[in-house]
C-alpha positions as CSV (number, residue, x, y, z in Angstrom):
1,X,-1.0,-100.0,-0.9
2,X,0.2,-97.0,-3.3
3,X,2.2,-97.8,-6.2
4,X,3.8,-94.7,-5.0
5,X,4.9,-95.8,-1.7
6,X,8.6,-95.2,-0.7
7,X,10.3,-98.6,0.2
8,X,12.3,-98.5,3.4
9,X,14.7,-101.7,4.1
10,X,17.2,-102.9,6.7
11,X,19.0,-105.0,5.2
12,X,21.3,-107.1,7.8
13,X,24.8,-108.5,6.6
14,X,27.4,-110.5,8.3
15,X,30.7,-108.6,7.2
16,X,31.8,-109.3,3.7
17,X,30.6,-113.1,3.4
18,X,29.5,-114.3,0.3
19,X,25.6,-114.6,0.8
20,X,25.8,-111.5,2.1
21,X,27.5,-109.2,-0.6
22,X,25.3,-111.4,-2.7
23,X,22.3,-110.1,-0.7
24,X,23.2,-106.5,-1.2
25,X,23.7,-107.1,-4.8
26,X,20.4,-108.8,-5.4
27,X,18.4,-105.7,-2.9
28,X,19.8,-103.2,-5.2
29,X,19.0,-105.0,-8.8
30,X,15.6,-105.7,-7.4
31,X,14.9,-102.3,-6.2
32,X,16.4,-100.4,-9.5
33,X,14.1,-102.9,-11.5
34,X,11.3,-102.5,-9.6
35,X,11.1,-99.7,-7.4
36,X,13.0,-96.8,-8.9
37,X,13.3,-93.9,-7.0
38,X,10.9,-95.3,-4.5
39,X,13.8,-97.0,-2.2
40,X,16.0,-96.3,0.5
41,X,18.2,-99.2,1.8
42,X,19.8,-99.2,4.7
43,X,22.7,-102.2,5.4
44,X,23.6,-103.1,9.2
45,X,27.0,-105.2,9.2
46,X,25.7,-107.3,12.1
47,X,29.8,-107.7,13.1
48,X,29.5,-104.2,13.2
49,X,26.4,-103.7,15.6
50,X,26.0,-106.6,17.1
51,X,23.4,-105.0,19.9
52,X,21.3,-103.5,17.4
53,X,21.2,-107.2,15.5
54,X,19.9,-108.3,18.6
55,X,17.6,-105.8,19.7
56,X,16.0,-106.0,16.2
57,X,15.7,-109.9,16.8
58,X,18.5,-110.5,14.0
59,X,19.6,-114.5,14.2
60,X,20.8,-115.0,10.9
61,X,22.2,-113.3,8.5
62,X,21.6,-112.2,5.4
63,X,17.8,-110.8,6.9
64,X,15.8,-107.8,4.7
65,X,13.3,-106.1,6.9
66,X,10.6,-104.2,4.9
67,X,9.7,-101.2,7.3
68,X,7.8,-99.7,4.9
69,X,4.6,-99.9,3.8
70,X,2.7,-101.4,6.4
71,X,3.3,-104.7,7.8
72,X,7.0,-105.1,8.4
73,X,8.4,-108.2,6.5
74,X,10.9,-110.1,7.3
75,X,13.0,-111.8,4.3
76,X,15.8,-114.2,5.1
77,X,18.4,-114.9,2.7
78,X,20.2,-113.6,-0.8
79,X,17.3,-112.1,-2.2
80,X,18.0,-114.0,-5.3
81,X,14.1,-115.0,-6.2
82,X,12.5,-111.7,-7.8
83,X,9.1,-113.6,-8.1
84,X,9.1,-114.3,-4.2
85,X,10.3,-110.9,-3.2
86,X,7.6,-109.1,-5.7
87,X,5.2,-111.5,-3.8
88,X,6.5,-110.6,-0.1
89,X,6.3,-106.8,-0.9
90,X,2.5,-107.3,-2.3
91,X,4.3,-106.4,-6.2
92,X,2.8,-109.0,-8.4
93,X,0.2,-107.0,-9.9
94,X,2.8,-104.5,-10.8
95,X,4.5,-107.4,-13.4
96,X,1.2,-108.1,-15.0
C-alpha cells in the first residue's frame, strides 16, 4: 500500500443521532490528521436510503466502509479510537 493512496469512505449515519454526528466528527479529525488531501468521504443518512443501507449489508449504524485501497473494511461505530482506525487502514507505520 502507497502512502499516496487516495482514501475512499462510506460512512453510514442514522439521521442526526448522537453516535452518529459523533461519527462524522471523529472521520473528519482522523482523516485531516492523518490523511490530508488523500480523502474523500462520502455520508449515507441510512433514514434517507434505506435500500442502499440494505443493499450495502448496512445493520447498524454508525458503519465506515473503507472502499479504498484494497480490501474493503468495515468499521462499526464512532470512530473515536485513532490507534484502532490507524490499525484497520494498515497506518501504524505511518505514526512511527
Amino acid at each position: 500500500m502507497s502512502t499516496h493512496d487516495i482514501y475512499k469512505f462510506h460512512l453510514y449515519v442514522a439521521g442526526d443521532a448522537p453516535n452518529s454526528a459523533q461519527a462524522i466528527e471523529n472521520l473528519a479529525a482522523f482523516c485531516r490528521a492523518h490523511l490530508p488531501d488523500r480523502y474523500e468521504i462520502e455520508i449515507v443518512d441510512v433514514f434517507r436510503e434505506p435500500k442502499r443501507a440494505l443493499t450495502d449489508g448496512i445493520f447498524m449504524t454508525p458503519t465506515l466502509i473503507v472502499l479504498t485501497p484494497p480490501p474493503v473494511r468495515r468499521i462499526v461505530g464512532t470512530l473515536s479510537h485513532a490507534q484502532t482506525m490507524l490499525l484497520a487502514l494498515g497506518l501504524k507505520d505511518l505514526t512511527a
